[in-house]
PAVEX-917789 format. One line per 5 residues: number of its first residue (from 1); their letters; for each residue x, y, z of N, C-alpha, C. Coordinates in nm, 3 decimals. Example, Ala and Ser with C-alpha at 12.3 -4.5 7.8 and 13.67 -1.06 7.14 Angstrom:
2
1	AS	1.319/-0.569/0.780/1.230/-0.450/0.780/1.320/-0.330/0.780  1.285/-0.225/0.708/1.367/-0.106/0.714/1.290/0.003/0.787
END
This chain:
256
1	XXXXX	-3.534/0.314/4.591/-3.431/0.219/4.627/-3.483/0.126/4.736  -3.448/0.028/4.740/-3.481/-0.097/4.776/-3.394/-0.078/4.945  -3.469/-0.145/5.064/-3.388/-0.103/5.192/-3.243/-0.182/5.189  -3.210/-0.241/5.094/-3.098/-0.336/5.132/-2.965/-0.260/5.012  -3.030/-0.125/4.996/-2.972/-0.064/4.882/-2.943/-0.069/4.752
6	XXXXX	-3.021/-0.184/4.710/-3.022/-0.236/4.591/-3.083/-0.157/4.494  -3.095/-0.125/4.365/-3.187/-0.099/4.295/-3.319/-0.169/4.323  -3.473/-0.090/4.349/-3.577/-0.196/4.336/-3.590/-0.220/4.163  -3.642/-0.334/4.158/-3.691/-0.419/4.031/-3.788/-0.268/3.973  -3.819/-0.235/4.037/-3.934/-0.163/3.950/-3.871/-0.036/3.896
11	XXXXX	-3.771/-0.015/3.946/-3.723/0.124/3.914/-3.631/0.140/3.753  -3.668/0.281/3.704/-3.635/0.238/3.578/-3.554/0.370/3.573  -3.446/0.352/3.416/-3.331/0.430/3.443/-3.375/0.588/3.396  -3.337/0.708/3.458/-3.373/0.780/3.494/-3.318/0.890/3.334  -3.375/0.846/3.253/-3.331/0.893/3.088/-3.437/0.900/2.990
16	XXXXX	-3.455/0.998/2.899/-3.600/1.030/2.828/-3.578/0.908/2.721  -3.708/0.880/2.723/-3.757/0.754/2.671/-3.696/0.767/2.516  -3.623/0.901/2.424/-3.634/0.888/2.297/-3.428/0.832/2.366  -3.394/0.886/2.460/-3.263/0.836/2.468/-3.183/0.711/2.400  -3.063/0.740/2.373/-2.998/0.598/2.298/-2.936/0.524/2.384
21	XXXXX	-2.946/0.605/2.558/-2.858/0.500/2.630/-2.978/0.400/2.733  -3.060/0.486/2.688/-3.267/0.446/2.774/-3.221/0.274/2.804  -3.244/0.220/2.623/-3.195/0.064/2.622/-3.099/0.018/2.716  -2.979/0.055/2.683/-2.834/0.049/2.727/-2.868/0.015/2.906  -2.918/0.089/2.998/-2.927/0.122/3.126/-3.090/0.039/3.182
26	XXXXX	-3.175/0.026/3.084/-3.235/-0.105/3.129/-3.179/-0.225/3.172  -3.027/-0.240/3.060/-2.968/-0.422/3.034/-2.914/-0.382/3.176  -2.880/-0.285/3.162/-2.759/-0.285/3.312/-2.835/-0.286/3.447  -2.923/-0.227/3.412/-2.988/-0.294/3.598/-3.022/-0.447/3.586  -3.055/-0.507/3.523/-3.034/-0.663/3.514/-2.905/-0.707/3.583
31	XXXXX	-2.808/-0.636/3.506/-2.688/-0.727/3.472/-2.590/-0.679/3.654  -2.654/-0.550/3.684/-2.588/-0.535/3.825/-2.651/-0.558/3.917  -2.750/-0.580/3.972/-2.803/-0.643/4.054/-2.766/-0.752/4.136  -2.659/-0.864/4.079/-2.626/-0.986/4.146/-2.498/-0.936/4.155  -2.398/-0.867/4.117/-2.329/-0.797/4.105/-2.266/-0.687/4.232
36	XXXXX	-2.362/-0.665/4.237/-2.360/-0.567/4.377/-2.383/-0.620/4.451  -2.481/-0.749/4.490/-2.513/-0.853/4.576/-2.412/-0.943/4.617  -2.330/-0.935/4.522/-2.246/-1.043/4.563/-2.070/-0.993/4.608  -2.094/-0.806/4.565/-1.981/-0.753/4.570/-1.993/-0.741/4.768  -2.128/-0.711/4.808/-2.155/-0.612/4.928/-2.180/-0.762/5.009
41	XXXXX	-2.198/-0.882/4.989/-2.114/-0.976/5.084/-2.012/-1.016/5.123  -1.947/-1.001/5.020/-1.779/-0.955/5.030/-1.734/-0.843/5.155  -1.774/-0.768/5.112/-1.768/-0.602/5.177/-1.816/-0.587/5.309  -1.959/-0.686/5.315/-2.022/-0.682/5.459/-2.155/-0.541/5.457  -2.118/-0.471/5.329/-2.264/-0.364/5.319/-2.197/-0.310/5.192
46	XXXXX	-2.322/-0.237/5.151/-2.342/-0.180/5.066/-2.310/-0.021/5.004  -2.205/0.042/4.939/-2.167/0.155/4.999/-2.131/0.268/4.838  -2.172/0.337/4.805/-2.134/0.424/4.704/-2.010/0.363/4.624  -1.889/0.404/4.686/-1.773/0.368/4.660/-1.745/0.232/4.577  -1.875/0.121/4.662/-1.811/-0.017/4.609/-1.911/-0.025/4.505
51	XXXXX	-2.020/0.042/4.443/-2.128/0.045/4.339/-1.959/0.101/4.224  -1.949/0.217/4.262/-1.808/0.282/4.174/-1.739/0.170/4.160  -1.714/0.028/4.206/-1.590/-0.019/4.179/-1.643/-0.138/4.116  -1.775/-0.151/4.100/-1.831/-0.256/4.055/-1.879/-0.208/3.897  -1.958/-0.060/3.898/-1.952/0.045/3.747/-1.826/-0.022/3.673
56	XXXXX	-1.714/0.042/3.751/-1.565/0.066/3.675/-1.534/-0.054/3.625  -1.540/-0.133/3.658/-1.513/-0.257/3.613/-1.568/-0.355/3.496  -1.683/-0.322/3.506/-1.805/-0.322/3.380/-1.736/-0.192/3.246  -1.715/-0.098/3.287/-1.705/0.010/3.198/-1.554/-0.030/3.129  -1.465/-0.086/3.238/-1.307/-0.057/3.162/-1.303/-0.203/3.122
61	XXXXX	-1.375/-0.312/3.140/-1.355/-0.458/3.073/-1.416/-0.381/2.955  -1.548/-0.341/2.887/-1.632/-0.300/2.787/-1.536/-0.204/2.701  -1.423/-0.139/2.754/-1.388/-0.034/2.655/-1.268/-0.126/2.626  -1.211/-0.221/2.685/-1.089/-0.309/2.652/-1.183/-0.423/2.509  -1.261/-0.450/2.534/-1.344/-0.546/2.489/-1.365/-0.698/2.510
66	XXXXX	-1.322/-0.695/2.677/-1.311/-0.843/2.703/-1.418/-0.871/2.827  -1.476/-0.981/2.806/-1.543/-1.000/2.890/-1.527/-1.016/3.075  -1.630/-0.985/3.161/-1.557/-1.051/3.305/-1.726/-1.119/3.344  -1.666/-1.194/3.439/-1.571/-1.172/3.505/-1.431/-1.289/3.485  -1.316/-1.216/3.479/-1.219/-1.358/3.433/-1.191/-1.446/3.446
71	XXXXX	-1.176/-1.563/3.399/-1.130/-1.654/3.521/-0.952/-1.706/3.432  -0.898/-1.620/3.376/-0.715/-1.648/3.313/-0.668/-1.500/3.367  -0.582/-1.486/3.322/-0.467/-1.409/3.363/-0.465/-1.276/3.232  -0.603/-1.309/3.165/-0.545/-1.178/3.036/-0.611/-1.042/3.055  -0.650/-0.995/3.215/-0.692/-0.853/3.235/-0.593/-0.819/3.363
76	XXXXX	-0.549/-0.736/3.360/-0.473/-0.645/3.475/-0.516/-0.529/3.508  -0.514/-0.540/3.658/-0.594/-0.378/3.689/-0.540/-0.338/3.827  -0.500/-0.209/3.782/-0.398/-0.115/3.866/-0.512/0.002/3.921  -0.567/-0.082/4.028/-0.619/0.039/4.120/-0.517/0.154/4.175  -0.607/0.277/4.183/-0.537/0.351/4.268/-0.537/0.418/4.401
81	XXXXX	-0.630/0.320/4.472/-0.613/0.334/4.584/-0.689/0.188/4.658  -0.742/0.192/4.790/-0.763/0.039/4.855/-0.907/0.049/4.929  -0.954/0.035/5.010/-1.069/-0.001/5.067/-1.214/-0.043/4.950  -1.300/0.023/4.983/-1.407/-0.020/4.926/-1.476/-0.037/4.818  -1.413/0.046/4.734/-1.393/0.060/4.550/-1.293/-0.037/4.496
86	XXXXX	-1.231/-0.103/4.575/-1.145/-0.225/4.501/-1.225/-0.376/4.565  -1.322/-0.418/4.629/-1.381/-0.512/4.643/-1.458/-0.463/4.542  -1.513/-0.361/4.480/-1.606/-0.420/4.393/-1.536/-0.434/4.266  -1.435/-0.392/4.221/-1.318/-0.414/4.104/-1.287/-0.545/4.101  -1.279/-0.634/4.231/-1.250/-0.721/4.229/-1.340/-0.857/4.218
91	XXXXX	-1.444/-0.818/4.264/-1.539/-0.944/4.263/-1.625/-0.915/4.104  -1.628/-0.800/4.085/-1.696/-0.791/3.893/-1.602/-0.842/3.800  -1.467/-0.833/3.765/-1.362/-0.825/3.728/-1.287/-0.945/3.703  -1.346/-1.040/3.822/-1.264/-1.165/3.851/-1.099/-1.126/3.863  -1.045/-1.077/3.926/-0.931/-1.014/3.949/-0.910/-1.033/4.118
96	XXXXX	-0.755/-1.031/4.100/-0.747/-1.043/4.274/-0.558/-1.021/4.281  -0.557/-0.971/4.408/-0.376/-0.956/4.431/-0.308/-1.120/4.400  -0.313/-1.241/4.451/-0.332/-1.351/4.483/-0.319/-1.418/4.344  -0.419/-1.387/4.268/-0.374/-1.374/4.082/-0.272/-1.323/4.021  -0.226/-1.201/4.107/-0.161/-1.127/4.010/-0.190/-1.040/3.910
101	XXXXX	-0.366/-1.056/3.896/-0.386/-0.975/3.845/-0.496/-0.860/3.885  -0.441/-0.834/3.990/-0.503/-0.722/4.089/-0.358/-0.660/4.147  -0.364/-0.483/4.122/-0.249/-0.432/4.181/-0.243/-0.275/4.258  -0.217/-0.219/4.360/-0.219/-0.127/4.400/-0.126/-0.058/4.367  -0.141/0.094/4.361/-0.062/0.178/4.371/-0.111/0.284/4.418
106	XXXXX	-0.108/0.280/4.556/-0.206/0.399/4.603/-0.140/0.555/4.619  -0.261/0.615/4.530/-0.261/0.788/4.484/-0.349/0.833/4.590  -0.432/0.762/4.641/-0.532/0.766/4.679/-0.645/0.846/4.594  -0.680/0.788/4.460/-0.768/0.808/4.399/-0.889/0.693/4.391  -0.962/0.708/4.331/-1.046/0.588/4.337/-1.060/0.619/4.182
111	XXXXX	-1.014/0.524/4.080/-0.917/0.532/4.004/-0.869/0.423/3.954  -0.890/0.360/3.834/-0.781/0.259/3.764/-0.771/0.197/3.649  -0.653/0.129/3.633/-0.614/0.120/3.505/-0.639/-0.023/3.406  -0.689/-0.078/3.316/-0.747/-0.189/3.319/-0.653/-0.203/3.192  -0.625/-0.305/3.157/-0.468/-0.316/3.090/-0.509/-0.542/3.028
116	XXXXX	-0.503/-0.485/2.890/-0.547/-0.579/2.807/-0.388/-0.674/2.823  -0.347/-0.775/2.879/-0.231/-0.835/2.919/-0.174/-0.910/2.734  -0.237/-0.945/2.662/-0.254/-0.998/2.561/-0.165/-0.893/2.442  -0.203/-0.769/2.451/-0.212/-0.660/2.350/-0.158/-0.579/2.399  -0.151/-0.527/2.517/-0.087/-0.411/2.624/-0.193/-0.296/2.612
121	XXXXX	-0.252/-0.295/2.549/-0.356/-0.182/2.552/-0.429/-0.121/2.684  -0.434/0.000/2.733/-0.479/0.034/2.886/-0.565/0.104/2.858  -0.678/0.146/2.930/-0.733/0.235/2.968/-0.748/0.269/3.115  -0.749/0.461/3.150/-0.772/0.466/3.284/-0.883/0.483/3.294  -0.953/0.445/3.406/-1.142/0.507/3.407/-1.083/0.579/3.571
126	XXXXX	-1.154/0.704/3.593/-1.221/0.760/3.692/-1.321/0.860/3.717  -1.369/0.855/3.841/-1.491/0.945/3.815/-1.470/1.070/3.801  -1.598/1.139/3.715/-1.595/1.282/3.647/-1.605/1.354/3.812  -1.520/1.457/3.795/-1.525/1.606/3.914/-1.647/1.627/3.967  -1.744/1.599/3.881/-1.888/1.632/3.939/-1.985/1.555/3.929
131	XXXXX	-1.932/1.409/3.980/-2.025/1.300/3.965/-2.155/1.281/4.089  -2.073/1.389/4.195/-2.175/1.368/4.329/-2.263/1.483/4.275  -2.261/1.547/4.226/-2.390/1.634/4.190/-2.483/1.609/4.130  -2.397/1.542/3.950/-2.447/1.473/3.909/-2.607/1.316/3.931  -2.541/1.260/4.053/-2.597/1.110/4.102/-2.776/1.218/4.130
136	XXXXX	-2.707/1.298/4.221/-2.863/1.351/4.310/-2.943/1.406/4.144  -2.914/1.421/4.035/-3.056/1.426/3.921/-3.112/1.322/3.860  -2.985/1.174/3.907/-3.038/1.025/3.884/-3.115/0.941/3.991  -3.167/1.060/4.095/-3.229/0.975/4.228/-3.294/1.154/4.309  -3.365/1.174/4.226/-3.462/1.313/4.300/-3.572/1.252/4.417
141	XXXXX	-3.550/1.100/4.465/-3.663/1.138/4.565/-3.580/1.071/4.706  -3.414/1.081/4.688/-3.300/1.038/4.809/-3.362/1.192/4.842  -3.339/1.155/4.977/-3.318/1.328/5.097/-3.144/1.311/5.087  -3.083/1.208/5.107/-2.918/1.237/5.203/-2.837/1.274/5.068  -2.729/1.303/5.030/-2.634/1.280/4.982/-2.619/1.150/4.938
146	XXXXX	-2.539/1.093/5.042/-2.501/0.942/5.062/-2.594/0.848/4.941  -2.743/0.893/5.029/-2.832/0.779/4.950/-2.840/0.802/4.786  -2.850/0.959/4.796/-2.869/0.974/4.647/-2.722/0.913/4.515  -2.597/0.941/4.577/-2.462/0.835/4.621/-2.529/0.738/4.541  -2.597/0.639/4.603/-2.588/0.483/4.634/-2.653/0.463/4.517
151	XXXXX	-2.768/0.551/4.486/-2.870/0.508/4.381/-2.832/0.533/4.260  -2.765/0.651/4.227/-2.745/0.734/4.117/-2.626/0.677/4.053  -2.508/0.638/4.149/-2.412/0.559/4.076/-2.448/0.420/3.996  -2.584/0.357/4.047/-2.627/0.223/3.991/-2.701/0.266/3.888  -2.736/0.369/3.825/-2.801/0.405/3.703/-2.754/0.473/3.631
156	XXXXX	-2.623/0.591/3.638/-2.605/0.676/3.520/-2.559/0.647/3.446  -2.536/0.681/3.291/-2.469/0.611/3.193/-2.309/0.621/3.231  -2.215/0.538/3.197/-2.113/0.532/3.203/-2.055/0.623/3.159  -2.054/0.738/3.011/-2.015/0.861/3.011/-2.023/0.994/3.125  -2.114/0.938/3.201/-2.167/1.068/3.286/-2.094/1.029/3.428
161	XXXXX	-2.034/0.895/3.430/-2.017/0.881/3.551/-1.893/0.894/3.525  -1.793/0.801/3.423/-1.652/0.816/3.404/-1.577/0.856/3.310  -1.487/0.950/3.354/-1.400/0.994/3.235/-1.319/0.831/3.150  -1.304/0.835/3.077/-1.186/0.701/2.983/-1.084/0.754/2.943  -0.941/0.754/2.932/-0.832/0.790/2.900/-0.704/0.653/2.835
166	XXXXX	-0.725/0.654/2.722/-0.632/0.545/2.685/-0.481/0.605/2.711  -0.421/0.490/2.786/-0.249/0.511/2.876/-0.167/0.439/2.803  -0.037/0.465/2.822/0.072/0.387/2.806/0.091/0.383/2.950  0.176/0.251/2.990/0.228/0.180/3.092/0.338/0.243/3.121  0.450/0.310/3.206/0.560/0.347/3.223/0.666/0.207/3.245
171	XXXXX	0.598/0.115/3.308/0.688/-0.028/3.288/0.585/-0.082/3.216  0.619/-0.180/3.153/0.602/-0.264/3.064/0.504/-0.373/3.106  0.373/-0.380/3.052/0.288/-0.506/3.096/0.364/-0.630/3.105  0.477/-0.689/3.051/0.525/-0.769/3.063/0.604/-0.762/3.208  0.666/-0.710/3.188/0.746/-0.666/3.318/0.682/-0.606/3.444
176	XXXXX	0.555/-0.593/3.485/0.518/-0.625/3.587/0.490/-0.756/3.628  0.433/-0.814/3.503/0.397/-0.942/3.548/0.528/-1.067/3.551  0.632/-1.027/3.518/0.743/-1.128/3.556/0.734/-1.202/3.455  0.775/-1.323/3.485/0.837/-1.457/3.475/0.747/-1.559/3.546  0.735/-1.693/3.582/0.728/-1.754/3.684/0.825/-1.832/3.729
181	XXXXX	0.893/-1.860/3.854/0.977/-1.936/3.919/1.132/-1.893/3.886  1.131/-1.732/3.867/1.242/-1.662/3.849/1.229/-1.603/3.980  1.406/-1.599/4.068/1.440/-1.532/4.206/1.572/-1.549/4.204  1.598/-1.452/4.318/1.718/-1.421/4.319/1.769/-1.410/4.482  1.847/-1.363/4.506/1.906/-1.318/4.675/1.960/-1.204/4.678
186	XXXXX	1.935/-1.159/4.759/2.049/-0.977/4.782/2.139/-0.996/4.837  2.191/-0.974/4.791/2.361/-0.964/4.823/2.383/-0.883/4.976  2.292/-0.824/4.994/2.309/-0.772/5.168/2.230/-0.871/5.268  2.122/-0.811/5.222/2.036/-0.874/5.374/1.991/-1.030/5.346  2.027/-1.118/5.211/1.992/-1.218/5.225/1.836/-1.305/5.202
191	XXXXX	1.786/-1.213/5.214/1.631/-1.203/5.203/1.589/-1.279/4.969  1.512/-1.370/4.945/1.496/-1.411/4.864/1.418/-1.291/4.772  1.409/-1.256/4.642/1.358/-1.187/4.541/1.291/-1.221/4.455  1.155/-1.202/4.428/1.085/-1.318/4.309/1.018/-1.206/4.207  0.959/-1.244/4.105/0.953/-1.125/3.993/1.019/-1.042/3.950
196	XXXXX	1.157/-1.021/3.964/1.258/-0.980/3.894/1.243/-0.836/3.955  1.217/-0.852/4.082/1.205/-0.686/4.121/1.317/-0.673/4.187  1.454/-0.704/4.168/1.561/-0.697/4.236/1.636/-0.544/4.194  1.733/-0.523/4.227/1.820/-0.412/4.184/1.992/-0.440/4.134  1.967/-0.445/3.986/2.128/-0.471/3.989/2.212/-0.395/3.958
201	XXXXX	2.351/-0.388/4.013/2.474/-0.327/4.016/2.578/-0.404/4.005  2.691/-0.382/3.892/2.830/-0.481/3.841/2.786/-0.622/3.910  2.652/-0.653/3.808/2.618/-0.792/3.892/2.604/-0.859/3.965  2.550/-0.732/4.109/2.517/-0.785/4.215/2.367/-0.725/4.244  2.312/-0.865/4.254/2.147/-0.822/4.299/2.110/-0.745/4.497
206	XXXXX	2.032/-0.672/4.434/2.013/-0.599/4.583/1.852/-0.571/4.580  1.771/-0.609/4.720/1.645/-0.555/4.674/1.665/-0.416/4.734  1.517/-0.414/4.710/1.452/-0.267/4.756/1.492/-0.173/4.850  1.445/-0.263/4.973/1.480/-0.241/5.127/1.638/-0.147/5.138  1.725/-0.245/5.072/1.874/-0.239/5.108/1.928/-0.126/4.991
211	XXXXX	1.855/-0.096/4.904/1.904/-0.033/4.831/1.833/0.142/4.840  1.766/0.143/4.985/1.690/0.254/5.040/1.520/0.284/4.962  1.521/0.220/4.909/1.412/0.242/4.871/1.328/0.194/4.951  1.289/0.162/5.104/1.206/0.032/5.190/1.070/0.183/5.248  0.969/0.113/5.255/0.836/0.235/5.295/0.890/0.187/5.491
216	XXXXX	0.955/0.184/5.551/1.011/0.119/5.682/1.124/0.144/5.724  1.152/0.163/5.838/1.258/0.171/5.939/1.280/0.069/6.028  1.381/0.052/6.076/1.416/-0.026/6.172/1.402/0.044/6.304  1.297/-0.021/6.349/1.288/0.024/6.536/1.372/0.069/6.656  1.425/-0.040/6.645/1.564/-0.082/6.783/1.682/-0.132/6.690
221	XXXXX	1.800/-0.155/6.750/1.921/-0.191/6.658/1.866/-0.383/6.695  1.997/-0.376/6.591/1.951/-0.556/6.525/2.060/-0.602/6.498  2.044/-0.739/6.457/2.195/-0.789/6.415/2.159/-0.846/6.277  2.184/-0.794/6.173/2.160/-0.920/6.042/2.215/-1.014/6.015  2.179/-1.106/5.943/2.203/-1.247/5.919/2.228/-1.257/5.837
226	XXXXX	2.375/-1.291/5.776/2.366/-1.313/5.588/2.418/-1.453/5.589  2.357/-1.546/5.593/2.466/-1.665/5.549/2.435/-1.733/5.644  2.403/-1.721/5.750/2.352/-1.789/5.892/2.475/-1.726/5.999  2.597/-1.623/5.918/2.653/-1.524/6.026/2.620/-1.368/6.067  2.554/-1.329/6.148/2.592/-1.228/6.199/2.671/-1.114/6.187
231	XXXXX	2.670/-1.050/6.079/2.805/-0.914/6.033/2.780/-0.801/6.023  2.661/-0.733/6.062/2.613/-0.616/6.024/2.540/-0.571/6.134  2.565/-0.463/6.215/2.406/-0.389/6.268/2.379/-0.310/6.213  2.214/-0.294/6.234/2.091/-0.234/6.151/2.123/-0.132/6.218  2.087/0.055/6.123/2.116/0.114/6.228/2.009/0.173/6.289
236	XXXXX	1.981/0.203/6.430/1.849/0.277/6.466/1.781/0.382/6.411  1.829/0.442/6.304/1.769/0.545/6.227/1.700/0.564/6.098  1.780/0.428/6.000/1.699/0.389/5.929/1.727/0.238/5.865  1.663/0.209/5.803/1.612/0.053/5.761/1.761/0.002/5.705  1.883/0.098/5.673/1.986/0.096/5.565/2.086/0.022/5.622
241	XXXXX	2.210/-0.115/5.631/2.263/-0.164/5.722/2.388/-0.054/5.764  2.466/-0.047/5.857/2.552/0.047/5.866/2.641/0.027/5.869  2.656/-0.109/5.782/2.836/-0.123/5.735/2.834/-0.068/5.536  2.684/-0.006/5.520/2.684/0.016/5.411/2.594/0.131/5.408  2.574/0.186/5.337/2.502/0.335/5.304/2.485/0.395/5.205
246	XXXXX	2.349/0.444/5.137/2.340/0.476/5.003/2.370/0.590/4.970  2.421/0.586/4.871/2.425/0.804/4.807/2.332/0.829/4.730  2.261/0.853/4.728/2.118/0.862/4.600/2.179/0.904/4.524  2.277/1.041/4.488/2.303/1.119/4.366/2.410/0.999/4.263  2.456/0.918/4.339/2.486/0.806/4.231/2.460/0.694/4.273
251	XXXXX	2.349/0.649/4.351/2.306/0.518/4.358/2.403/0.385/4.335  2.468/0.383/4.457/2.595/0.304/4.487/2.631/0.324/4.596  2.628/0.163/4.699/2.642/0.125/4.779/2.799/0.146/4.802  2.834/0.238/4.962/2.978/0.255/4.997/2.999/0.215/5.114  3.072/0.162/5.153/3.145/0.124/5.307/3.132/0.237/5.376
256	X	3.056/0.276/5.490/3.049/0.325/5.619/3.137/0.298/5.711
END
């Protein structure tokens, strides 16, 4: 390996010459090389994780059958988790939050779902249980872990590195991705709603927040604003206003 962690040019993929993937893993050190170069300026270095997110991305465009990196709206990809394995998902991929078609849902796996927008067709890719053992027989002359990591993920065949699992969506490829220039207002806190992620009840829209579902609390008490009046304090305990209050077991807003 090359000091800048790259594959060196000279190094060849670590598979007996009668192999059928021998070919296969020649094209690919070509084809990742600028790839990783251009993922780990992004990133600021070079790191196992973001080689994995730059693989995955190559592997789950190839099993969808569409090319990347994209530059339209017809690949979606539902990482499952955030730091350094999603810059390289993202710069191979042509994908981004900002698009829309970059999305978290953190499991904290490193992990995700690549979703043909066109067809709805998904696949999940993640790495096999024993891929770190694996890497160190695709790089026998790393001493660290780490390094053997760095090298071994840029050469093994894509079977050896990731499991593939074709998914169904629990919401609807359509229905994540919305509408455009569809919104709404909540009927409590006032706050605007865009992508149809509102909550409705006898025809009144409510988001998230107000309808208890918010990852947040309210700090100190507050005064809310609906209308440009003042009618509600927030209560110090949780995010929920306290002229109103949810029942989860029937999800319906009652006067407090």
């Amino acid at each position: 390996m090359a000091q800048d962690g790259l594959p060196d040019k000279r190094m060849q993929p670590v598979t007996r010459p009668d192999s059928p993937y021998a070919a296969q893993m020649e094209g690919l050190m070509d084809d990742l090389r600028p790839l990783l170069e251009e993922s780990g300026k992004l990133h600021s270095h070079l790191c196992p994780r973001l080689v994995l997110g730059v693989r995955m991305a190559l592997a789950g465009a190839l099993a969808l059958g569409l090319e990347i990196p994209r530059h339209d709206k017809d690949l979606l990809v539902i990482a499952e988790t955030d730091g350094c394995f999603l810059d390289g998902l993202a710069v191979t991929a042509g994908v981004s939050p900002g698009h829309r078609t970059l999305r978290i849902e953190d499991f904290g796996k490193v992990a995700a779902t690549f979703v043909d927008v066109q067809t709805g067709a998904a696949t999940r890719l993640a790495p096999r249980p024993d891929v770190r053992v694996r890497a160190r027989d695709y790089a026998p002359g790393e001493t660290s872990h780490y390094s053997a990591q760095l090298t071994g993920y840029q050469i093994m065949p894509d079977h050896e590195l990731f499991s593939m699992t074709p998914v169904v969506l629990r919401t609807p490829v359509a229905d994540l991705i919305s509408r455009a220039g569809v919104r709404t207002t909540c009927a409590v806190c006032g706050e605007e709603i865009i992508n149809e992620r509102e909550i409705m009840v006898d025809g009144m829209a409510y988001c998230r927040s107000c309808w208890g579902q918010t990852y947040y609390q309210v700090a100190a008490p507050a005064m809310q604003v609906f209308g440009g009046v003042p009618w509600v304090e927030l209560s110090e305990a949780c995010g929920e206003p306290r002229g109103f209050a949810v029942v989860p077991s029937e999800n319906q807003f009652v006067h407090g």
